[in-house]
N, C-alpha and C positions, 0 to 999 in steps of 0.2 A: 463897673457898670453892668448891669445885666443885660439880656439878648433880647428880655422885651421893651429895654427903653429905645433902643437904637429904632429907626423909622426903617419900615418893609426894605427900602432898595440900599439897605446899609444892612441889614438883615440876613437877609438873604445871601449873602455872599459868607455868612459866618459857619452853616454846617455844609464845608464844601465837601466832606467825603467824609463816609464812616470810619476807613482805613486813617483817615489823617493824624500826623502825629505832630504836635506843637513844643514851640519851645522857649519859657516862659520867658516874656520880654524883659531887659534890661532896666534896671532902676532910671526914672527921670533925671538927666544930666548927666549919665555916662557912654561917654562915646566908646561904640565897642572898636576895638582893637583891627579888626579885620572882619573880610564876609566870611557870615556863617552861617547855613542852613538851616531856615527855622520849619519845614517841612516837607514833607515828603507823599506825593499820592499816585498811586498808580489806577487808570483805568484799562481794565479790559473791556474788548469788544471785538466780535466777528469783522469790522470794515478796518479797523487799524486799534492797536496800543498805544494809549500816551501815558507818560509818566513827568509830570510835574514836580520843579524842583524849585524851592519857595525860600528865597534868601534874602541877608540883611541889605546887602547889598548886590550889587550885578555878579552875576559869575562867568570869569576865562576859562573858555573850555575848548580843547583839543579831541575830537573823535579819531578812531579805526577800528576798522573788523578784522578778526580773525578765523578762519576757518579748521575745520577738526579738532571739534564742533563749534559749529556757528556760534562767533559772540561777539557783540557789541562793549568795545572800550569806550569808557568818555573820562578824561583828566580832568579834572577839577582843580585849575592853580590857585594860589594865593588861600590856600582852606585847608582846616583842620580838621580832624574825623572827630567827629560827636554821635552821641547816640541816636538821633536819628541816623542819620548816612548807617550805622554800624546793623539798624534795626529795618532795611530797606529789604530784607529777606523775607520778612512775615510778611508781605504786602505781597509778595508775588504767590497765587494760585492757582491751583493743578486746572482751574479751566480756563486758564489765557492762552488764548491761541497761538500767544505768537513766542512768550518767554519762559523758560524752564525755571531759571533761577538767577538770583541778582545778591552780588558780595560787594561791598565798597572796604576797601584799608588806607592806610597811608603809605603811598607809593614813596614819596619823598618827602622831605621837611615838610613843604608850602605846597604839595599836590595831592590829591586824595583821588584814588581811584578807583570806578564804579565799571565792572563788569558783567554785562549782561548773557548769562547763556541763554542761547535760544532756538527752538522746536525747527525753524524751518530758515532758510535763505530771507532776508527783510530787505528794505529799502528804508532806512532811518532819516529822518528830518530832525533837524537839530535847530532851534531859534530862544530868543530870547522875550522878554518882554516886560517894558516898562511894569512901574507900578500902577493900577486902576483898583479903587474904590476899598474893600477892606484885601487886598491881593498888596502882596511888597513884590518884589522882582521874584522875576518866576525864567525859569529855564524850561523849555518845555522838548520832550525825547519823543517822537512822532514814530512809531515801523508801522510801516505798510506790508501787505506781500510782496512778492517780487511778482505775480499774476494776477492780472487787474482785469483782462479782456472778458470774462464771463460776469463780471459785477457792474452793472450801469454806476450804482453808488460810488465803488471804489475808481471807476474809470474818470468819474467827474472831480473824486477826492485828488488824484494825480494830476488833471489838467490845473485846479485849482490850485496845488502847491507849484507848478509852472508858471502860474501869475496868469493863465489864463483858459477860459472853459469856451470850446467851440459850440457857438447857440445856432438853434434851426432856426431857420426864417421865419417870419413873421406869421401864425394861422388865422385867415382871415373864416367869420361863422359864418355858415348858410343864414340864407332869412329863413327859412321853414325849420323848426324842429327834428328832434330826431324819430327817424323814422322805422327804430327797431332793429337796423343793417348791422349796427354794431352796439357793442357796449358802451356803456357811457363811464368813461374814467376820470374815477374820486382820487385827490394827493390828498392825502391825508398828518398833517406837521403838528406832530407834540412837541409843545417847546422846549427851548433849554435841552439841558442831559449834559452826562459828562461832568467837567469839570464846572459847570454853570447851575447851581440848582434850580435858579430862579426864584421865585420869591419863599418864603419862607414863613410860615405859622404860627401863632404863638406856641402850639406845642409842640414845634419843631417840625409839621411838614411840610416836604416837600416838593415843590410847584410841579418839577420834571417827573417827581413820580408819580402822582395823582392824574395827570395828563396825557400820559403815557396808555395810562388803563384803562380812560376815558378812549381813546382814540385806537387801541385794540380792540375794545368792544363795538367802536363805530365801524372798525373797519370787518368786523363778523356778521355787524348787519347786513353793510352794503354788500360784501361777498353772498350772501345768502339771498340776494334779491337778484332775479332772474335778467338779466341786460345791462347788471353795471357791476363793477372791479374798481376796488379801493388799492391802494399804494400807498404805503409810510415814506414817510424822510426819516425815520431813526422808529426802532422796532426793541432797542435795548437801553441803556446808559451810555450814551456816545455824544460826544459831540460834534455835530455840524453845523455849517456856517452857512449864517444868512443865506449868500450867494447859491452853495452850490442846495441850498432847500428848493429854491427856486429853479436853478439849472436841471433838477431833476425830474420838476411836472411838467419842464415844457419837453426835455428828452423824451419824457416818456406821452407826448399827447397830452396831458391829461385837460379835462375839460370843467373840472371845477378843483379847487385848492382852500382848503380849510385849516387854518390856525387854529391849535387848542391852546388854552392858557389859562390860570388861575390867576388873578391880577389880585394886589395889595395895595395899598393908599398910609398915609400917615396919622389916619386918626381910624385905628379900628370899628368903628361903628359904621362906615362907608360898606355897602352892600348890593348886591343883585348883580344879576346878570345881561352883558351886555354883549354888541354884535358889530362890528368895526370893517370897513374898506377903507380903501386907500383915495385918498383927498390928494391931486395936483398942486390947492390951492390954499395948503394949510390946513390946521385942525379945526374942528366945528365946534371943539369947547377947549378950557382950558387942563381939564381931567384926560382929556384923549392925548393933545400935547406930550403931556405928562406920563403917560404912557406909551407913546409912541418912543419921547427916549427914551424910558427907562428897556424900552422891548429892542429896541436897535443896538441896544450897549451889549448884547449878548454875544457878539464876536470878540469885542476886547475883553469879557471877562471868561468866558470859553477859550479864549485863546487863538487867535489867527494871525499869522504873518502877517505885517501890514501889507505888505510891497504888493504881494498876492490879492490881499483884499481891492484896494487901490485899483489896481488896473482892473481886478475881474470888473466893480463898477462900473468903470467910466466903460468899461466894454457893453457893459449888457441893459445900461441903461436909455439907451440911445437918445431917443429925440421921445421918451413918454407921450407919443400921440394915441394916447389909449381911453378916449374920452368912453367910446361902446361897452369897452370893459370894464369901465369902472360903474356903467350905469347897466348894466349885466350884475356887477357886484352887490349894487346896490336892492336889485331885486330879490337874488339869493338871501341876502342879509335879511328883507323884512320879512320872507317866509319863514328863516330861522329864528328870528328874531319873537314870531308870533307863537312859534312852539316851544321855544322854551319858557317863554312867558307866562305857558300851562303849567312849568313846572318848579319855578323857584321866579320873585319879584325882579324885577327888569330895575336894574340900574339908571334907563332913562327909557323912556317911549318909544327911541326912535335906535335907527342904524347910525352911528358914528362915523366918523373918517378922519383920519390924519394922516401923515408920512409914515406908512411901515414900510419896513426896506423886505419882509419877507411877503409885501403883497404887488413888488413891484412887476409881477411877471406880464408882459404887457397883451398878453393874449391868451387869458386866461382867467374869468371871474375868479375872485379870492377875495378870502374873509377870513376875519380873525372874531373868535368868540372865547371872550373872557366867562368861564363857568359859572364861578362864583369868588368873592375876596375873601384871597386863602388867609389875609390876615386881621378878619373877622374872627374872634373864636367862634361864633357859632356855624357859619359856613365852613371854618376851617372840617367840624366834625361832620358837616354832610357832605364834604369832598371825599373824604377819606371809607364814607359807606359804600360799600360794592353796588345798594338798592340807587342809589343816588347816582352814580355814577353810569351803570345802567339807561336808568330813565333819561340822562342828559344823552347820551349816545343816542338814545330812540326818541328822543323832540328833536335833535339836529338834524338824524336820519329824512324823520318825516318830514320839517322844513324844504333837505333836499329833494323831494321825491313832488314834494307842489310846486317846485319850483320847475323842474322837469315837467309834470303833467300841465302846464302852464303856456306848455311851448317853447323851452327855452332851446336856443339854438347848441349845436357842439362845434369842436373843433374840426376845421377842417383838414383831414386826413390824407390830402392829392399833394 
């Protein structure tokens, strides 16, 4: 079957990583013998390393570290060394922060073992994780530093794998606008990264990358406009989790919060561009729905602890009495909403809403704006133009800036 009959959110999960090494499935009605490793993908990035381990079945695994020089053991029982496991060397590069070099052998009969050298002292998380959507069981190897206290990001990254992230109270907005005393602060979330591409193109692109340079260029706007300061959730290939996306704009103040995303549908002639808030009361069509989960499933296919997930929830979601902010959201939206509308057809007339989990911040306008359907081929190739991309960053810009010169209030900062 080819990769363009599969439908976008089956799609999408097929080009998980350039590095990826596969291994070709077993004939129909043969049960294999024992788990074996049908992949292998290493991500680097500045906030932490994951390295993904993609098998037929679950895998028992025994960690410890060694020191002089720093290396991470992980045992792998019941498994045999294959050419993946043997070819997990090429995957590691001279610019990951955190790993020198990685050898897997056969330690014993039924144990295979993967030793990690590495650049600096780490704090590894080791988990597991069911199968979800074209993903089979995944083991997934998490380092952090061991110094977290100068990174808001990685200090929220650590509360999160603790199963919980300490949130500030609740900021209640001025009724007058802002008054010029300070900057107005943009969170700025390119979706997906990491091990989650997001949706995916018919000529293979993908959502996280396209979205990414979108929202670098949005964020050089708003840096260059004299009274306001932009902030990313993810500035590289990484992945982070709903939660702590969220935990981040309200650690950091920020006063408005914008989703980028490239959304796909199942009949490729579905098109334009549209502008989403968060709905208490359900979605306003059946298209938003439908996009609300397919945009929420990005923790289990990125990869999150559940336990951690679970609790961070119930923690930070409290009593959603965020009626002001979501009709705050919804203003933002239609100023955005009417400039990019200058710049490519609008999917529907109006601002949508549904349940997204990454606009749940309850004191804080948030919106999510889908660019264009990356699984359109024709939008697919105006995502991928730097002109195009561009222009989308400066209709979002200027949405936000009437939205502002409009009166809109900020967060309060006492």
């Amino acid at each position: 079957m080819s990769e363009s009959s599969f439908d976008p959110t089956r799609r999408r999960l097929l080009n998980v990583a350039a590095a990826t090494i596969l291994l070709s499935v077993a004939a129909p009605g043969i049960a294999a013998a024992a788990s074996r490793v049908v992949a292998v993908r290493v991500w680097p990035a500045s906030s932490y390393t994951r390295i993904t381990l993609e098998s037929s079945e679950p895998l028992r695994y025994k960690q410890f570290t060694l020191t002089n020089p720093n290396r991470l053991v992980i045992d792998l029982e019941g498994l045999q060394l294959n050419g993946i496991l043997k070819d997990i060397s090429t995957q590691i590069t001279a610019a990951d922060p955190f790993i020198k070099t990685a050898r897997a052998g056969q330690n014993t009969p039924d144990t295979v073992r993967i030793v990690l050298e590495l650049k600096s002292e780490v704090k590894p998380q080791l988990f597991t994780l069911a199968p979800v959507a074209e993903f089979r069981n995944r083991l997934v190897v998490d380092l952090y530093p061991t110094a977290v206290q100068d990174d808001p990001l990685l200090s929220l990254l650590e509360d999160y794998n603790k199963g919980k992230i300490d949130q500030p109270e609740l900021k209640t907005r001025p009724k007058s606008g802002n008054d010029g005393s300070r900057s107005i602060i943009v969170m700025l979330d390119p979706g997906h990264g990491g091990e989650d591409p997001g949706a995916i193109g018919p000529s293979g692109t993908r959502e996280k990358d396209v979205v990414l340079k979108i929202g670098r260029e949005l964020k050089r706007l708003i840096d260059a406009e004299s009274g306001m300061k932009a902030y990313m959730t993810r500035d590289e290939d990484v992945f982070i989790p709903l939660g702590v996306r969220v935990a981040k704009a309200r650690k950091l103040n920020a006063d408005l919060f914008i989703s980028i995303h490239a959304d796909a549908f199942m009949n490729p002639s579905a098109r334009g561009t549209s502008v989403f808030a968060l709905s208490e009361k359900g979605a306003t069509s059946t298209a938003a729905r439908f996009l609300a989960q397919t945009q929420n499933e990005a923790d289990l296919i990125g990869g999150v602890k559940l336990n951690a997930k679970d609790r961070y929830l119930a923690h930070t979601l409290f009593d959603l009495t965020q009626t002001a902010t979501i009709n705050d959201s919804l203003r933002l939206g239609k100023q955005v909403l009417g400039k990019v509308g200058g710049l490519n057809r609008l999917h529907r007339g109006q601002v949508e809403q549904a349940g997204f989990a990454v606009l749940k911040a309850p004191d804080i306008p948030s919106i999510l704006v889908e660019t264009a359907f990356i699984s359109n081929p024709d939008e697919e190739q105006r995502l991928i133009d730097p002109d195009f991309q561009g222009n989308m960053a400066a209709a979002i810009m200027a949405g936000v800036k009437t939205y502002f010169k409009q009166g809109a209030a900020l967060a309060s900062r006492a």
